[in-house]
C-alpha positions in Angstrom: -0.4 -10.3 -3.7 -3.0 -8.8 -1.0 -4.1 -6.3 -3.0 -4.5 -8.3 -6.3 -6.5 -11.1 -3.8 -9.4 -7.9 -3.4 -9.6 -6.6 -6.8 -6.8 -3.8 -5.9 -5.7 -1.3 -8.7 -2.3 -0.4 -10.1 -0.4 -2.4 -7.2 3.2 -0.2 -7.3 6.5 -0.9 -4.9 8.8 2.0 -4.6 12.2 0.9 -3.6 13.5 4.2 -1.1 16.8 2.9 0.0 18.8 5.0 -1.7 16.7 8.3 -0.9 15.6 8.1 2.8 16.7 6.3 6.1 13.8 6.1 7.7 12.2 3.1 6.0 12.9 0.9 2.7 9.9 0.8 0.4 6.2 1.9 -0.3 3.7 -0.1 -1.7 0.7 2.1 -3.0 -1.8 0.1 -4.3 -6.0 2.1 -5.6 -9.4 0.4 -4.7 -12.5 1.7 -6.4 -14.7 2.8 -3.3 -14.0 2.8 0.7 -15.2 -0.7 1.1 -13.1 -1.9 -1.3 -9.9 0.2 0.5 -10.9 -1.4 3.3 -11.0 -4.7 2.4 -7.3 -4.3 0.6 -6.2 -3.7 3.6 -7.3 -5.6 5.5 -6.4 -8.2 3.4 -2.7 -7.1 3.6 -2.6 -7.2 7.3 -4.5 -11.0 7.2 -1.3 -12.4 4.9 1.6 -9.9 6.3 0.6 -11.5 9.7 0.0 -15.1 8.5 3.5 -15.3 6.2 5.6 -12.5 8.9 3.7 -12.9 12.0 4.2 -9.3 11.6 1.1 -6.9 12.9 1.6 -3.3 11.5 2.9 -0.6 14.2 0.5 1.9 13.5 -2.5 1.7 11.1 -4.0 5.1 9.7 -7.4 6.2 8.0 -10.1 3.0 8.2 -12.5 5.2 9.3 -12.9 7.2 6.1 -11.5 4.5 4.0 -10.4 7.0 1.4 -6.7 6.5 2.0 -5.3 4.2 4.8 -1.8 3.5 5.8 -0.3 0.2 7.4 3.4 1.1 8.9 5.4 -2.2 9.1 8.2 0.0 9.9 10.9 -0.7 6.9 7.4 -0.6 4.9 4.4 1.4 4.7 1.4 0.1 2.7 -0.7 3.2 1.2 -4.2 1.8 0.2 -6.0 5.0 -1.5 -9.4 5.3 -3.4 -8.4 6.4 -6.8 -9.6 9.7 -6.4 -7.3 10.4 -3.9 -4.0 8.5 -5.3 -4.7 10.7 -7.9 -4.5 13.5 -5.7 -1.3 12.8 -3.2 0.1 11.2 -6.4 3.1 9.5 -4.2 4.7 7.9 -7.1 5.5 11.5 -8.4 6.2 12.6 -5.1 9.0 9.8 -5.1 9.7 9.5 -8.6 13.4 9.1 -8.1 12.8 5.8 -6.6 12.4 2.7 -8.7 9.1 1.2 -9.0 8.3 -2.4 -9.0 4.6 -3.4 -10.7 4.3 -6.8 -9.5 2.9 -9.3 -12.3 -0.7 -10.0 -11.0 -1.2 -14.4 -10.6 -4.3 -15.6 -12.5 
């Protein structure tokens, strides 16, 4: 996974289908500084594009790096710094919706 490829934190999927209708699933995922955010997601649009040929339709928050957001439509990717994951806390926010930890590949 993207964020496992940059030393990402905590990599979570939240399955939404059954709560909203405006899009399918988060994926929140923590990096320990701004340049490490960055490079998350960055690294996340590199491989969505390369294995989708899919380029986010809107993209949120590199310029402060302390939380950005890629919006693939069906799927928003939240890459936060872990102060503030801690502090928008999105998996409680959504905890009604099953969460997927995907197994990280050594």
């Amino acid at each position: 996974m993207a964020a496992e490829d940059k030393l990402g934190r905590d990599t979570v999927v939240l399955d939404l289908r059954e709560l909203v209708d405006s899009f399918d699933a988060l994926v929140v995922a923590s990096g320990r500084n701004d340049r490490q955010v960055r490079a998350i997601a960055e690294e996340v649009e590199r491989l969505v594009e390369i294995a989708l040929d899919l380029k986010p339709l809107r993209v949120e928050g590199f310029a402060g790096a302390e939380w950005i957001a890629l919006d693939y439509g069906d799927v928003i990717v939240h890459v936060f710094d872990e102060a503030a994951r801690e502090y928008y806390d999105l998996e409680h926010l959504w905890n009604a919706a099953p969460a997927f930890r995907p197994a990280a590949i050594a």
